[in-house]
N, C-alpha and C positions, 0 to 999 in steps of 0.2 A: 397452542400450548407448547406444545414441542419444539416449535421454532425460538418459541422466548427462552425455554433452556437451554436449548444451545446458544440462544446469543448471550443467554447469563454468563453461561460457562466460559463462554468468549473474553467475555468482560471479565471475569476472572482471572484470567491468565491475562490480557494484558495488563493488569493490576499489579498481578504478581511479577511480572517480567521487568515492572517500571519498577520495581520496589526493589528486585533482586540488581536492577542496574545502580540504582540511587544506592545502595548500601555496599556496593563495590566502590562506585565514586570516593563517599565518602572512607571509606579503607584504604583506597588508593590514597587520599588526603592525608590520614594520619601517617602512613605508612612513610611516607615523600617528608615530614615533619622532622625524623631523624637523620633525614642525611643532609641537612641544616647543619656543614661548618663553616669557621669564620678561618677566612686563612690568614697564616700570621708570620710566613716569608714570601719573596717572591724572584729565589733568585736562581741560575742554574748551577744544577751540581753536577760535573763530568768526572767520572770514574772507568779506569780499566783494570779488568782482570782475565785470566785465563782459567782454563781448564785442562789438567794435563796427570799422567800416569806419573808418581815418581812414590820415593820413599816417605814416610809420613808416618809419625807416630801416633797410632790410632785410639792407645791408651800407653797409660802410665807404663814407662819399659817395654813397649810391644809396638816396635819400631816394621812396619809391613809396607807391600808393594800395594799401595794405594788411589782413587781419583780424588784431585780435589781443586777448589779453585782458590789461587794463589797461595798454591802451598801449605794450604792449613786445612782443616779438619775438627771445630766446622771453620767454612767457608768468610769471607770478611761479613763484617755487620755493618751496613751503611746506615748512618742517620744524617736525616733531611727533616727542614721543616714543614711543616702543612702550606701548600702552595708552591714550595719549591718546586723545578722541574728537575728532573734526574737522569742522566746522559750516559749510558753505558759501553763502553766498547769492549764488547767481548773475543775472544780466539779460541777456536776450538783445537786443543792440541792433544785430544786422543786419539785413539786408533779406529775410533767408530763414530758416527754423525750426534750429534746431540741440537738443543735446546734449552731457553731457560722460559721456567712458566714463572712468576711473580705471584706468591698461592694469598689469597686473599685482597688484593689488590684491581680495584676498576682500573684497566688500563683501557687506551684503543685497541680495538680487537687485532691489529696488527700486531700488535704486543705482548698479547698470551702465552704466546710461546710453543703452539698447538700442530706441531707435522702434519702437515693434509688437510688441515680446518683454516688455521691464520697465517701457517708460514712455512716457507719451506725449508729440511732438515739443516744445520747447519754443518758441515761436510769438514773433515779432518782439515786443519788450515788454513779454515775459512773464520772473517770476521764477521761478525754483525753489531750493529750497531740499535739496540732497542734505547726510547726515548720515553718518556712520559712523566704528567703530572699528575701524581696520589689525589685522587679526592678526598680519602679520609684519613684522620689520624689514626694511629694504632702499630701493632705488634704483626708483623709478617716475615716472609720467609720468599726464598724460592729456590728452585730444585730444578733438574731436568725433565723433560714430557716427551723423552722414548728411550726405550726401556726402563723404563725406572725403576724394576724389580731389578736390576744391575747396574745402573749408575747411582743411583741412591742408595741401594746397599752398601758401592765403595768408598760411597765421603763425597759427594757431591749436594751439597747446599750449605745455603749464608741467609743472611738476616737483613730486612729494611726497617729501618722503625723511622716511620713518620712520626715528629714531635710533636705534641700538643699543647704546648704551652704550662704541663703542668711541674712543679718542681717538688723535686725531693735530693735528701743527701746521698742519693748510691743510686743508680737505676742500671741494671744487671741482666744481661738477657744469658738464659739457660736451654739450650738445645738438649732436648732427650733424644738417644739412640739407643739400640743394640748392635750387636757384631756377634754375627755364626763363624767361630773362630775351629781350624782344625786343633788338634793336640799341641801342633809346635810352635801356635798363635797365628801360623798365617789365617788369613779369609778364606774360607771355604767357598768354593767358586764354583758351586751345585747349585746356580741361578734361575734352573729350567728344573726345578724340582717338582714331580707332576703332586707331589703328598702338599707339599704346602701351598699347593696351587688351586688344589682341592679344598683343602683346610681353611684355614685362619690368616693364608701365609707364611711368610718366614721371620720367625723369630727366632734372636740369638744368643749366647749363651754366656754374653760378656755385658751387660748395661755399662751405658755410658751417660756423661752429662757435662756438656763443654769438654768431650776428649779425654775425661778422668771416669774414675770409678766414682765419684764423688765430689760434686763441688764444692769449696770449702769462701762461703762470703763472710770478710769482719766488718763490724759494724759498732758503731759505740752505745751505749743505754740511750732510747730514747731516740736515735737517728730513725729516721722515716727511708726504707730503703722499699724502688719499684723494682719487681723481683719478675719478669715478662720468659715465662717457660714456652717452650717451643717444641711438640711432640716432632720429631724429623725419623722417625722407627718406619721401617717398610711396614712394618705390620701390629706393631706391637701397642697396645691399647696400658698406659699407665694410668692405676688406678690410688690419685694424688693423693693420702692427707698425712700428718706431722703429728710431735709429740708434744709442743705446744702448750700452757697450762694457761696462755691468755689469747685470748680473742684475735685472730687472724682475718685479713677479708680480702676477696678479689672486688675488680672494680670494673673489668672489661674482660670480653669473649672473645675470640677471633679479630682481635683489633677493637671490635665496637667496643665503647664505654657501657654498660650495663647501667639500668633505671636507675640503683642506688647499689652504694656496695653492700655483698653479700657473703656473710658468713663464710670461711672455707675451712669446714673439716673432711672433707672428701669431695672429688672429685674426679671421675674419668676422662682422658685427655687420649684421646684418638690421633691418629696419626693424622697430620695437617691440622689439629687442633691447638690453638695456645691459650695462655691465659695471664692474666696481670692481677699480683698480688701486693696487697698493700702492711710491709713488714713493718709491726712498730711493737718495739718488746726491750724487755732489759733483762731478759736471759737467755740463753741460747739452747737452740734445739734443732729440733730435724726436719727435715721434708723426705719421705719416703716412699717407695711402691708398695702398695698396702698387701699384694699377689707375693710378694716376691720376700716382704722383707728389708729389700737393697735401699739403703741410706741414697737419696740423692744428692739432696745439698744441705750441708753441715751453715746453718745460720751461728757465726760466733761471734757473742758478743766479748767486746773489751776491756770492757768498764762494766761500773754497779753503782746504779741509784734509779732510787724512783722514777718512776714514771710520769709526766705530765697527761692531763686531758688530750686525746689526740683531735686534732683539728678535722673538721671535714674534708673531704676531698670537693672541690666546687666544680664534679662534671655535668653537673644540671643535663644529664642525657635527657631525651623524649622517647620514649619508648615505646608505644602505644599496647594493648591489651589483645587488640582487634576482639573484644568481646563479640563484638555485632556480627563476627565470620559464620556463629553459628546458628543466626536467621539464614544461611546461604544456602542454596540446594548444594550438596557437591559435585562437580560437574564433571560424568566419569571414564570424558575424554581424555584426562591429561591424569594417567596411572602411570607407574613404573612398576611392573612387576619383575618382581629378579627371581632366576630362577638358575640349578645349574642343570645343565644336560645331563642326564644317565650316560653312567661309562665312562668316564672323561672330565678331564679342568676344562670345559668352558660353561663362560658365564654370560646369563641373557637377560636381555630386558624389554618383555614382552615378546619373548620368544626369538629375538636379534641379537647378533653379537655381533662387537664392532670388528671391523668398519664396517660390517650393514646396521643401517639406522632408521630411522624415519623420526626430524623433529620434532617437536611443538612449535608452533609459531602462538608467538605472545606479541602483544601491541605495546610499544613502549610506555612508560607512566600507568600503565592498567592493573588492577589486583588481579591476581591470580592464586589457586592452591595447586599442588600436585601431589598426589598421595603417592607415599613408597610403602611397598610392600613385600617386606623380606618372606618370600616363599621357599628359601633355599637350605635353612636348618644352618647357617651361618650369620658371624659377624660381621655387618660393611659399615665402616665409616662413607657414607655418602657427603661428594664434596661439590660446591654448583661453582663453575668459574664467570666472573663478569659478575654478580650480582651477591648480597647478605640475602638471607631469608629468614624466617619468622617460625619458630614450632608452633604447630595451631592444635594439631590435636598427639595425643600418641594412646594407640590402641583404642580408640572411640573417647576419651578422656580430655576435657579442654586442658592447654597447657598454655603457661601463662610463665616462662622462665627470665620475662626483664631483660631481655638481651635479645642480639639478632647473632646470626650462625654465619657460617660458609662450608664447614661438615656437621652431620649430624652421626649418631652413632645409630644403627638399625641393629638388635638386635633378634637372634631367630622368631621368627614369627612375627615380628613388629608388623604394624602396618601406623604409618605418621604421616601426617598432612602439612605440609609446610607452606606457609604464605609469600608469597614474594610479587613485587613490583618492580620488575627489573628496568632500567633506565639509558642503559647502550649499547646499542643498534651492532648488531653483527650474530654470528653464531659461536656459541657459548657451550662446551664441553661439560659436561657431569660425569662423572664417574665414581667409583669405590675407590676410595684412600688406601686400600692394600693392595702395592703395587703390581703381587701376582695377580691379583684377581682382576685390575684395571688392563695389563698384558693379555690375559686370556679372553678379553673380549667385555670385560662390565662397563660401560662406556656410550654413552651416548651424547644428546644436545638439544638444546634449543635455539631458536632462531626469534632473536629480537627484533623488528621491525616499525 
């Protein structure tokens, strides 16, 4: 008798084990579903820029010793189409080594941009030449990956937007910043601040958007304008919504298209977060920081008359539910716990600060979750390089938000499960989106395989 319960028992777990694999498979199946595009260029685009210390007007009238690349602040905005390849020759002409990471973007892992993981620092002088073809369309950005609690605080990042085929009369890309400005406007250049290292980061005391106090877009009654926001803030979490009396909608997260579009009257936009808005009105209004007050972008219309029906937008995204994740045991090898040391700005996970690490190794095409779990009584935007990923749970809660990510926001105490099927091969950084916090050690990786 006791030998047949144990072999029952037997049989039940391999039951359970065939089951728990067949419903991974099938997850991995729908997961793979959305990153089904059709590409609709195929040609190469060769672009050069620099990066270099000089004078720059950082806002309106407030002319400062600033970094940036080719002179501006923000940085240029390349658009490619979906398949394009895009050819960049870069020159490092500051006084310290840098990098460009391309935030949101499957490149070859040679191409991330990552000192010590993908590439080696790029040294005062020195060119590089980074190459690659976008797999997907969407709204992105890229920035440099060292120090970037000081180069990105000074004006260091620009804009890719792979095109999608879709049309409208104005498509507009909007960089959020702030600036920790002294008294007499210069930058305050207290970039090793142990309080905001501790904190939330460094936030500053001046908002910006496209380089102004406020963006000012005209548009006529009725114009269909894509409005593609881009949080570029070291640290600063903007919490979006407008004064609006008609129906506004985003239509895509982090690049990806979202299931259908969704309503936007508020919205939190994390640093390395963006989002694409679908403007169609015949009066004009605001976009604002709901914390703050601060008017970002002034929508002004030109004209008056009615309004027509607006047309759908036909991004037939797939977006899948993953309902089925939660027959899954959770599997409670692949945890991030964040935590910060007593005494001191540094930050760990699972008890390691970078550069000590110890991967995940994930099998390419395989579902996967990995739960995060803010134990540190802060804010981290969490961001995965190489790969979207999926909210599956937040706070034991199924979440189901029609979109896929590249940062998620963790707030204290969170604990959130994120799904992902990552798809190229190499070792792939994670870190926290505030760049003091990613300096002091929040930072770690997985390894695709």
């Amino acid at each position: 008798m006791r030998q047949f319960i144990v072999i029952f028992i037997l049989l039940i777990g391999c039951l359970s084990t065939t089951s728990q694999k067949e419903v991974k498979e099938q997850l991995a199946e729908e997961f793979l579903r959305a990153y089904s595009h059709k590409n609709i260029s195929s040609r190469m685009v060769e672009v050069s820029f620099s990066a270099k210390e000089e004078e720059v007007e950082i806002f309106e009238g407030n002319t400062q010793k600033a970094w940036a690349y080719n002179s501006s602040i923000p940085g240029p905005v390349i658009r490619i189409k979906l398949g394009d390849t895009i050819k960049i020759k870069f020159k490092n002409e500051l006084p310290q080594p840098t990098t460009i990471h391309f935030h949101g973007i499957r490149v070859p892992n040679a191409m991330d941009g990552v000192p010590g993981v993908t590439q080696l620092p790029i040294k005062p002088g020195e060119i590089f030449v980074y190459e690659f073809t976008p797999k997907d369309p969407g709204t992105y950005w890229f920035h440099p990956h060292i120090r970037g609690h000081e180069q990105l605080e000074k004006g260091l990042y620009g804009g890719i937007i792979v095109e999608d085929g879709l049309t409208f009369d104005k498509d507009v890309v909007v960089f959020l910043d702030d600036w920790l400005v002294n008294k007499d406007g210069s930058i305050n250049e207290n970039f090793e601040s142990l309080h905001a290292a501790m904190m939330n980061g460094r936030w500053g005391n001046v908002i910006t958007a496209n380089g102004k106090t406020s963006e000012i877009i005209n548009i006529k009654s009725g114009e269909r304008l894509r409005l593609r926001i881009i949080n570029a803030a070291n640290a600063r979490i903007f919490n979006l919504t407008h004064n609006s009396t008609q129906k506004q909608e985003y239509f895509a997260i982090d690049g990806f298209f979202t299931r259908k579009p969704k309503k936007f009257s508020w919205y939190d936009l994390a640093p390395g977060n963006r989002i694409d808005l679908d403007i169609y009105t015949n009066e004009s209004f605001v976009i604002y920081d709901a914390r703050t007050r601060r008017i970002l972008v002034k929508i002004n219309v030109t004209t008056s008359q009615p309004l027509k029906e607006k047309e759908a937008l036909p991004i037939a995204q797939y977006i899948p539910s993953l309902k089925k994740a939660a027959q899954l045991e959770f599997d409670r090898e692949y945890v991030y716990r964040i935590e910060r040391r007593p005494g001191g700005p540094v930050w760990t996970i699972n008890g390691k600060s970078w550069p000590e690490y110890e991967s995940y190794i994930f099998e390419a095409g395989k579902f996967n979750i990995i739960r995060l779990r803010d134990q540190s009584g802060r804010i981290h935007p969490v961001h995965f390089h190489g790969l979207f990923f999926k909210v599956l749970r937040r706070n034991g809660k199924f979440v189901d938000e029609g979109s896929f990510r590249d940062t998620v926001i963790l707030y204290p105490n969170d604990v959130v499960d994120v799904a992902l099927v990552p798809l190229d091969k190499g070792k792939w950084v994670n870190h926290c989106h505030i760049q003091e916090h990613a300096e002091r050690g929040f930072m770690t990786a997985i390894e695709v395989v």
